[in-house]
KEVEX-359481 format. One record per residue: x negated, y negated, z of N, C-alpha, C in turn. Coordinates in nm, 4 decimals, always signed. Each point is the difference from the previous one (the first is absolute). Layout:
% KEVEX-359481
+----------+----------+----------+----------+----------+----------+----------+----------+----------+
:       nu :       nv :       nw :      cau :      cav :      caw :       cu :       cv :       cw :
+----------+----------+----------+----------+----------+----------+----------+----------+----------+
:        X :        Y :        Z :        X :        Y :        Z :        X :        Y :        Z :
...
+----------+----------+----------+----------+----------+----------+----------+----------+----------+
% end
This chain:
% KEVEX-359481
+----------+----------+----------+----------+----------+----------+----------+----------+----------+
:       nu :       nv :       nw :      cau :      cav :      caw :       cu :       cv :       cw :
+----------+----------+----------+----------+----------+----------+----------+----------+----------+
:  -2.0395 :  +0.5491 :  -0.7425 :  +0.1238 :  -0.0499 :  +0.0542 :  +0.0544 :  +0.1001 :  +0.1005 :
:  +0.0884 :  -0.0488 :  +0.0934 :  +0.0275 :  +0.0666 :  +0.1095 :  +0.1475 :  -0.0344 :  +0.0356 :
:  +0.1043 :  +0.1361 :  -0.0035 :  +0.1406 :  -0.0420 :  +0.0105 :  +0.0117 :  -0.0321 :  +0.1312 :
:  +0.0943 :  -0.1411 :  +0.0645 :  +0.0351 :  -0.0073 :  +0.0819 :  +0.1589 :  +0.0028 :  +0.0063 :
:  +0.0864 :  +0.0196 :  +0.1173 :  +0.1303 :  +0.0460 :  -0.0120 :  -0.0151 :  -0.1353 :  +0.1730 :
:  +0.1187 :  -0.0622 :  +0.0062 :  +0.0352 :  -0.0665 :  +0.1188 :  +0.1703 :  +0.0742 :  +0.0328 :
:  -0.0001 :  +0.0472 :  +0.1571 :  +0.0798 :  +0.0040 :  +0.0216 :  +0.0530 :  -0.0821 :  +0.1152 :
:  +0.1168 :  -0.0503 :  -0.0305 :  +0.0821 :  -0.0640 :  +0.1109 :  +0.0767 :  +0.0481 :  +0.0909 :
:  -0.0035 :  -0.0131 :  +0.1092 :  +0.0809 :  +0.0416 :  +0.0934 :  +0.0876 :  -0.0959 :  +0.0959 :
:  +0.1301 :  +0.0040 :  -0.0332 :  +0.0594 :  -0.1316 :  +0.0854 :  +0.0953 :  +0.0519 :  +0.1055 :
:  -0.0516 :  -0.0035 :  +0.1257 :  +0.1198 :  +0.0380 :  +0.0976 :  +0.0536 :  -0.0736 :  +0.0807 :
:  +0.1687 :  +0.0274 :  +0.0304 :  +0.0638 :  -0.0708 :  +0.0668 :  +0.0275 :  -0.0043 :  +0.1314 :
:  -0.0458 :  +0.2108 :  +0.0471 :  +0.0079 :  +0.0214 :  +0.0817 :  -0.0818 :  +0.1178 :  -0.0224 :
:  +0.0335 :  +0.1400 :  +0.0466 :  -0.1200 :  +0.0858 :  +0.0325 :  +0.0339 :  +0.1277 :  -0.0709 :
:  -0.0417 :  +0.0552 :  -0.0492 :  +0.0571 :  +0.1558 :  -0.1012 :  -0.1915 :  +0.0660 :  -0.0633 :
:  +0.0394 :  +0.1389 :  -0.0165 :  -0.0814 :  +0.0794 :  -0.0321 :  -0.0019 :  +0.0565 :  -0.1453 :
:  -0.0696 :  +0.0270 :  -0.0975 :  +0.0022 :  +0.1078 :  -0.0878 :  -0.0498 :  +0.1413 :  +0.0198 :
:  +0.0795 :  +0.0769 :  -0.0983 :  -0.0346 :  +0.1379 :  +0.0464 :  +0.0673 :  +0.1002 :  -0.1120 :
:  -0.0145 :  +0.0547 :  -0.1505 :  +0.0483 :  +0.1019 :  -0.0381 :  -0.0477 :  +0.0187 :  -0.1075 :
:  +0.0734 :  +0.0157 :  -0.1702 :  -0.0613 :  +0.0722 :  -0.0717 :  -0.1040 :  -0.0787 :  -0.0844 :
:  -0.1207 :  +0.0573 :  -0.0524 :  -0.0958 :  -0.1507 :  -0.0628 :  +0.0467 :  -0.0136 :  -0.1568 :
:  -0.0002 :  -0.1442 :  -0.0161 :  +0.0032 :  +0.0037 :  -0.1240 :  -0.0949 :  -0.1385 :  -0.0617 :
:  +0.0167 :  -0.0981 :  -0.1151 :  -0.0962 :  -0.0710 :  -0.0476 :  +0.0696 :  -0.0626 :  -0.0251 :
:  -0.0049 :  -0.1855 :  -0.0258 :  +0.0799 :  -0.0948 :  +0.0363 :  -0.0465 :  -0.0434 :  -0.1903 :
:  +0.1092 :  -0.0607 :  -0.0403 :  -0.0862 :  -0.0027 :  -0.1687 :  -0.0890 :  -0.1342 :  +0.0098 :
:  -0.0385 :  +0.0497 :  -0.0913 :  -0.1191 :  -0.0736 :  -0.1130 :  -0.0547 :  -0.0071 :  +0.2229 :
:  -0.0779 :  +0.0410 :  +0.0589 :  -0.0446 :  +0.0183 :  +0.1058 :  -0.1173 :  +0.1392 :  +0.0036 :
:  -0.1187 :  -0.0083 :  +0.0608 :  -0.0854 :  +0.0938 :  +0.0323 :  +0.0518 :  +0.0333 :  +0.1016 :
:  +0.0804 :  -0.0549 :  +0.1117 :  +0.0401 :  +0.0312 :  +0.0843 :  +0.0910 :  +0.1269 :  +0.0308 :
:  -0.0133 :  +0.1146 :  +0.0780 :  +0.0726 :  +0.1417 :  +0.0359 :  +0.0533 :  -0.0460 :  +0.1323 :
:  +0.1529 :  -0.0097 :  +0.0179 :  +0.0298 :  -0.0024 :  +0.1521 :  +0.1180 :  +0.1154 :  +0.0113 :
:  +0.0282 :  -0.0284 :  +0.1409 :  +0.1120 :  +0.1199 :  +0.0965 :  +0.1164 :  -0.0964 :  +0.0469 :
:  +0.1193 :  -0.0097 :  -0.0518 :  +0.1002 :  -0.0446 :  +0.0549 :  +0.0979 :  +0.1024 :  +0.0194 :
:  +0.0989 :  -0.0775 :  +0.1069 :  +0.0889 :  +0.0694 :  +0.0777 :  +0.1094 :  -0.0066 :  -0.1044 :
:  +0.0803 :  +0.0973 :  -0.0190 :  +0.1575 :  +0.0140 :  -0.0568 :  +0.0790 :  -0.1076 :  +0.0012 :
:  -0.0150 :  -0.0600 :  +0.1309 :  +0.1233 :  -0.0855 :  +0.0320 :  -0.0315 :  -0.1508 :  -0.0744 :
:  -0.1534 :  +0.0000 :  -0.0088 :  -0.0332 :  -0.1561 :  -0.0556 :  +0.0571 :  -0.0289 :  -0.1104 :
:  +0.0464 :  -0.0793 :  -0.0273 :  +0.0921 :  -0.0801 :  -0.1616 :  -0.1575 :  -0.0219 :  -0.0495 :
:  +0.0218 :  +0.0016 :  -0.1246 :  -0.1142 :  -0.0493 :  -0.0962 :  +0.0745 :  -0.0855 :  -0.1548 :
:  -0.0497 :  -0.0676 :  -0.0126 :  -0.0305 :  -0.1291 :  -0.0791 :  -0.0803 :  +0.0032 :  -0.0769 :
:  -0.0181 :  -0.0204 :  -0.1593 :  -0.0673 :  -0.0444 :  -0.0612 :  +0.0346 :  -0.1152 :  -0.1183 :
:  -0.0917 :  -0.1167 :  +0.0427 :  +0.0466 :  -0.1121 :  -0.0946 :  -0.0541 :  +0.0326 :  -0.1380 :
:  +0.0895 :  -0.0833 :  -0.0617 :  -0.0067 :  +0.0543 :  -0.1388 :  -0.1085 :  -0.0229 :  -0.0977 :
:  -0.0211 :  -0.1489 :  +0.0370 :  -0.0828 :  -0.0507 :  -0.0753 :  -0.1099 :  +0.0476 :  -0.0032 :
:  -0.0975 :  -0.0515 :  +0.1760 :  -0.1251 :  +0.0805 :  +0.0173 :  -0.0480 :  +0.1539 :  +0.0166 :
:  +0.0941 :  +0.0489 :  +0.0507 :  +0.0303 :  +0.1407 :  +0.0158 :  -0.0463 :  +0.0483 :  +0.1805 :
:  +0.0037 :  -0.1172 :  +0.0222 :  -0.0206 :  +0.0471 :  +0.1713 :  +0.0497 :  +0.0821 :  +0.0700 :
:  +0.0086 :  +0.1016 :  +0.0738 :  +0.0597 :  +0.0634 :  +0.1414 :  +0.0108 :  -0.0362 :  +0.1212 :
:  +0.1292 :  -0.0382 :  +0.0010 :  +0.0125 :  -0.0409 :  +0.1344 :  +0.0693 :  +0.1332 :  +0.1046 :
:  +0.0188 :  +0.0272 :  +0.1350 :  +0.0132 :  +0.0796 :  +0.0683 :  +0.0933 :  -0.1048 :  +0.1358 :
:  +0.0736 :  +0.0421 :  +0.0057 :  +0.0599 :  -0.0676 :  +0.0959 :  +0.0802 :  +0.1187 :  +0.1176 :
:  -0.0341 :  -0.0272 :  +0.1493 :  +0.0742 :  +0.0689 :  +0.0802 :  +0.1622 :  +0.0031 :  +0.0322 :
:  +0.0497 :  +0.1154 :  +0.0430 :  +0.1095 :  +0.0173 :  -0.0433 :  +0.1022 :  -0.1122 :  +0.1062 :
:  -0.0399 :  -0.0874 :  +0.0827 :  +0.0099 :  -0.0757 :  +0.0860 :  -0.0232 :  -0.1936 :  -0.0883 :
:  -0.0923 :  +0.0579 :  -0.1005 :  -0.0645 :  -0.1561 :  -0.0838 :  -0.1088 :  -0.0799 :  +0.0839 :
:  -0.0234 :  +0.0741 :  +0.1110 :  -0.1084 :  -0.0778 :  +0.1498 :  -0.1338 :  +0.0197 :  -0.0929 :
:  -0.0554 :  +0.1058 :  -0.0818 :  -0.0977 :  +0.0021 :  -0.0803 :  -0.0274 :  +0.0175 :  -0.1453 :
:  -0.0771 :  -0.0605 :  -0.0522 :  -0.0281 :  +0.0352 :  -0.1355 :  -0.1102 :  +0.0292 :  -0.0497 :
:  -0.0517 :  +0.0720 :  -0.1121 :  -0.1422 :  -0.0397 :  -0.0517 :  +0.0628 :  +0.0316 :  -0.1543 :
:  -0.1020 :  -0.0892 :  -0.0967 :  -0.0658 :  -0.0169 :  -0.1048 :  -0.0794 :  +0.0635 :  -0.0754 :
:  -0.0010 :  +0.0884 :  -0.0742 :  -0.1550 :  +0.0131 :  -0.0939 :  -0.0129 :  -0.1084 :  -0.0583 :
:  -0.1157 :  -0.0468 :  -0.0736 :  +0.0145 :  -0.0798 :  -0.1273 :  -0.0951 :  +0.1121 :  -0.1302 :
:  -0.0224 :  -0.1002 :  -0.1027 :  -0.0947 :  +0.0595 :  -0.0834 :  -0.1478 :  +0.0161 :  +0.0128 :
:  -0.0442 :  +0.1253 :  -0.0074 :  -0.1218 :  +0.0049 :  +0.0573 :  -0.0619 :  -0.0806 :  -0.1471 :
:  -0.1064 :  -0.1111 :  +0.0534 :  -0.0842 :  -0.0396 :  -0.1413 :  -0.1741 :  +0.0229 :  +0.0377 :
:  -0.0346 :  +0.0266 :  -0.1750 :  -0.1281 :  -0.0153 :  -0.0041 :  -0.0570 :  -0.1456 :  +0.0363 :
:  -0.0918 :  +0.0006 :  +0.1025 :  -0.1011 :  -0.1256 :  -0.0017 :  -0.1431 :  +0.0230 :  -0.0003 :
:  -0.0683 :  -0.0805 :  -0.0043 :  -0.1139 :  -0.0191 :  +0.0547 :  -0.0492 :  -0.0739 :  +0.0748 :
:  +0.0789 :  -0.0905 :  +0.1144 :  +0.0074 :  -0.0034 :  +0.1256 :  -0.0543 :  +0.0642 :  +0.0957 :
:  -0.0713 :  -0.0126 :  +0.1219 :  -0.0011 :  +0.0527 :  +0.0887 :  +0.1502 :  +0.0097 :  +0.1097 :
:  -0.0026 :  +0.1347 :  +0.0612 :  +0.1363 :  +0.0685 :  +0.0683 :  +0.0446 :  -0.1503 :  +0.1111 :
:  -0.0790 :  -0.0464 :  +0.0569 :  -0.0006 :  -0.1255 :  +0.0769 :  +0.0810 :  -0.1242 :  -0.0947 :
:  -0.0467 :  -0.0492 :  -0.1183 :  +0.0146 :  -0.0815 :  -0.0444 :  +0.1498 :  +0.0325 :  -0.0982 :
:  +0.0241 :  +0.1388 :  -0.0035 :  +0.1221 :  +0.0219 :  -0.0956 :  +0.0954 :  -0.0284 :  +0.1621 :
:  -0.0120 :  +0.0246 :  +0.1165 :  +0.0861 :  +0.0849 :  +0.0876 :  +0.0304 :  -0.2171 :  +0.0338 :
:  -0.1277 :  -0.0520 :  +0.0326 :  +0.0468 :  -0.1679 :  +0.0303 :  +0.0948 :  -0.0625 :  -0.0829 :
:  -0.0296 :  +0.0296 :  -0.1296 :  +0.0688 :  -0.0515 :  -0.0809 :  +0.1217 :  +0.0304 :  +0.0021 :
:  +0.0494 :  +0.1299 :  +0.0022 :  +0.1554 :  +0.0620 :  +0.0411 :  +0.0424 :  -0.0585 :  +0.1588 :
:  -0.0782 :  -0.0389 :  +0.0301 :  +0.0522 :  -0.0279 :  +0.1655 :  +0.0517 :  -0.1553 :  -0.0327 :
:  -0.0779 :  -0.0915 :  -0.0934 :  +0.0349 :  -0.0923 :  -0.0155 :  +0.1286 :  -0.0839 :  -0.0851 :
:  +0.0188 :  +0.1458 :  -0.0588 :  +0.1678 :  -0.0092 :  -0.0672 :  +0.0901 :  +0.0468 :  +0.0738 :
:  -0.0215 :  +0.0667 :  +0.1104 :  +0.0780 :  +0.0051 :  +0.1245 :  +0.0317 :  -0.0951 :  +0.0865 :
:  -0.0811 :  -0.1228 :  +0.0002 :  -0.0119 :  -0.0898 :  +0.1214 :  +0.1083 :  -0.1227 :  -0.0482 :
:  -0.0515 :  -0.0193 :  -0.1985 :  +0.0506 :  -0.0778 :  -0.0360 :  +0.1591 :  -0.0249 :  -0.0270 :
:  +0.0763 :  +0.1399 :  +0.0513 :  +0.1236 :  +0.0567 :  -0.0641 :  +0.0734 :  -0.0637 :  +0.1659 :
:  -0.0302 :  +0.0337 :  +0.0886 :  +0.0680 :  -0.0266 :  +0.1207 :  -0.1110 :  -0.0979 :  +0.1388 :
:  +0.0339 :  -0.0212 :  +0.0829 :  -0.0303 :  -0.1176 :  +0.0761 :  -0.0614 :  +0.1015 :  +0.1044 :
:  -0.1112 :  +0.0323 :  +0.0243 :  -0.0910 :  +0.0474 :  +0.1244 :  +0.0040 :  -0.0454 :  +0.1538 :
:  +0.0738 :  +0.1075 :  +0.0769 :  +0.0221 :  -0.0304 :  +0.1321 :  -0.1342 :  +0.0036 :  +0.1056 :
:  -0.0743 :  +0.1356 :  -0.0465 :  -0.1023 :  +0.0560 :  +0.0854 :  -0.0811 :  +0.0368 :  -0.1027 :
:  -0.1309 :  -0.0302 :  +0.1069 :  -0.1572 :  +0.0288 :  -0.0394 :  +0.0456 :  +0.1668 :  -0.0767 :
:  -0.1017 :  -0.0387 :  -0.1459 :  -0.0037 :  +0.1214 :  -0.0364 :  -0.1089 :  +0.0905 :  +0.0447 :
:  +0.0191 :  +0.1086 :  +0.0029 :  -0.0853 :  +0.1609 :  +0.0420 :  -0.0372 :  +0.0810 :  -0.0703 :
:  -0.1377 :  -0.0234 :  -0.0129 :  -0.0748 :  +0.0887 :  -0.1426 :  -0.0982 :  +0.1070 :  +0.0759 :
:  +0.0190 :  +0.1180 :  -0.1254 :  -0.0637 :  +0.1046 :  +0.0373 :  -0.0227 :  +0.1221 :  -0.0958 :
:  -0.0280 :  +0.1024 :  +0.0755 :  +0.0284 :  +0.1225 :  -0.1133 :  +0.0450 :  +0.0955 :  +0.0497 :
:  +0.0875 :  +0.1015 :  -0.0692 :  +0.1297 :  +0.1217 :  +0.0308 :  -0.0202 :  +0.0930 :  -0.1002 :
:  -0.1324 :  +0.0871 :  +0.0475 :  +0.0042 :  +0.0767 :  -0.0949 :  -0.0870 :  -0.0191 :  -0.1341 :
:  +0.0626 :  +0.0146 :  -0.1096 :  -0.0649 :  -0.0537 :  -0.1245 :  +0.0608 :  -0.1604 :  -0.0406 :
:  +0.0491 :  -0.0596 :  +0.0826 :  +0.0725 :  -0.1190 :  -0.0498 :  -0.0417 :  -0.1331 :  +0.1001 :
:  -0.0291 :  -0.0648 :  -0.0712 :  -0.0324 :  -0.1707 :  +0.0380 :  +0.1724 :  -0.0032 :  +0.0471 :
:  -0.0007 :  -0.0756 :  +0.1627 :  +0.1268 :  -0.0504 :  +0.0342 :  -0.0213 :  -0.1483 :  +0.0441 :
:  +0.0911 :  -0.0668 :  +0.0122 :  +0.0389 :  -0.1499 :  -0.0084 :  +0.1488 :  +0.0215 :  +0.0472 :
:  +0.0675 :  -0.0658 :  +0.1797 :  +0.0910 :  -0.0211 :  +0.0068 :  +0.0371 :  -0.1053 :  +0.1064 :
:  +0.1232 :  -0.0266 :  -0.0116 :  +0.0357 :  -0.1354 :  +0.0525 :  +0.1355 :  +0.0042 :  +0.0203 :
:  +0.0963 :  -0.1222 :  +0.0967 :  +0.0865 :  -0.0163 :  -0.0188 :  +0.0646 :  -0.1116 :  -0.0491 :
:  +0.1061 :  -0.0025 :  -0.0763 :  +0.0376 :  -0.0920 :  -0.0818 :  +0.1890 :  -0.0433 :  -0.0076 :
:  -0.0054 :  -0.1531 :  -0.0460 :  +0.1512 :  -0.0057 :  +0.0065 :  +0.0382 :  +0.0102 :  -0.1468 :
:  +0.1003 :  +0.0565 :  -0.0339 :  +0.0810 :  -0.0384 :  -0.1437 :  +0.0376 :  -0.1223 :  -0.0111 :
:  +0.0697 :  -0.0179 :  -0.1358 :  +0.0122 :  -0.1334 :  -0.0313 :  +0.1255 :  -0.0265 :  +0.0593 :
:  +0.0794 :  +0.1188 :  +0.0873 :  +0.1461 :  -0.0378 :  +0.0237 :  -0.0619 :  -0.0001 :  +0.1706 :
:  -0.0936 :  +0.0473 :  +0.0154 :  -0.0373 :  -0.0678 :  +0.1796 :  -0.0092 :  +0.1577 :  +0.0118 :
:  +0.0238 :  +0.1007 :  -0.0282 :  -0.0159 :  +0.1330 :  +0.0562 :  -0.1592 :  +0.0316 :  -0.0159 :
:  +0.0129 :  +0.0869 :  +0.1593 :  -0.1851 :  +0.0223 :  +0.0240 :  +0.0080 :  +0.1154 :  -0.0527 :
:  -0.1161 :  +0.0324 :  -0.0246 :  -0.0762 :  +0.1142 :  -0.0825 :  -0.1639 :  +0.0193 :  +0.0190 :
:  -0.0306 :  +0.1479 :  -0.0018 :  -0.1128 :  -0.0113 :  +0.0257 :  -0.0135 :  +0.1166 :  -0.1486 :
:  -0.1221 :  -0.0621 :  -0.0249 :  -0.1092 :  +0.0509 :  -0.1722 :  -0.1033 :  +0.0329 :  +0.0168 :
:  -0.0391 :  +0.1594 :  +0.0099 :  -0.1490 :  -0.0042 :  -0.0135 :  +0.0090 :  +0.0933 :  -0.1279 :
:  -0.0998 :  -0.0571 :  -0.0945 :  -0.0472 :  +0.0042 :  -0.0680 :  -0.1317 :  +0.1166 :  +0.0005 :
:  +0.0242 :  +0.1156 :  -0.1305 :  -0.1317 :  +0.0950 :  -0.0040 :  -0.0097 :  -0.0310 :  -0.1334 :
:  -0.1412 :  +0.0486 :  +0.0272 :  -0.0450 :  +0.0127 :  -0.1800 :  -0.1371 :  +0.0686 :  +0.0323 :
:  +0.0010 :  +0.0938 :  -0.1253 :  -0.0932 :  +0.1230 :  -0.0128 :  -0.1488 :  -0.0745 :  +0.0104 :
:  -0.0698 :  +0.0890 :  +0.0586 :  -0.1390 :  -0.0537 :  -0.0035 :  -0.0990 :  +0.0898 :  -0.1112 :
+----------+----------+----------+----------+----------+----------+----------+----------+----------+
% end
């Protein structure tokens, strides 16, 4: 079995990370955020959210899980609970960044606000 971790990234507009590292729970994931970002964690699942101090960006950890999946077939499948949540404006853009399967696109909310989601997940 092989842990995979999906991270989301939803921006509204344009912002950077950059500072001390730390580990997002129940996550394999180690990242660097800035001071100023608000952080969020829902209760239930235990997600991290990161939001800019503006709200133009956000990202997500989720729970990294064991599969036995291939990195392709865990990363489609997460792309496809993305697609199903909001209404797809633009062709999505797949690739790789590093150690991470990406998948992104732009999209409307259910209240009409655009958004763009790309989607990583560990390879």
């Amino acid at each position: 079995m092989i842990t995979r971790t999906l991270l989301a990234a939803m921006m509204l507009g344009l912002s950077t990370l950059a500072s001390a590292a730390e580990q997002a729970p129940k996550s394999d994931i180690c990242f660097t955020a800035p001071a100023q970002w608000g952080r969020q964690i829902e209760p239930q699942k235990q997600l991290l959210s990161l939001t800019s101090p503006d709200a133009g960006a956000a990202v997500t950890f989720t729970e990294s899980e064991n599969v036995t999946e291939t990195s392709e077939d865990f990363h489609r499948k997460a792309w496809n609970t993305v697609v199903r949540l909001m209404k797809i404006k633009t062709p999505p853009a797949s690739g790789h960044r590093g150690e991470f399967l990406t998948t992104s696109a732009g999209f409307e909310k259910p209240d009409g606000t655009p958004v763009w989601i790309c989607a990583y997940s560990t390879v």
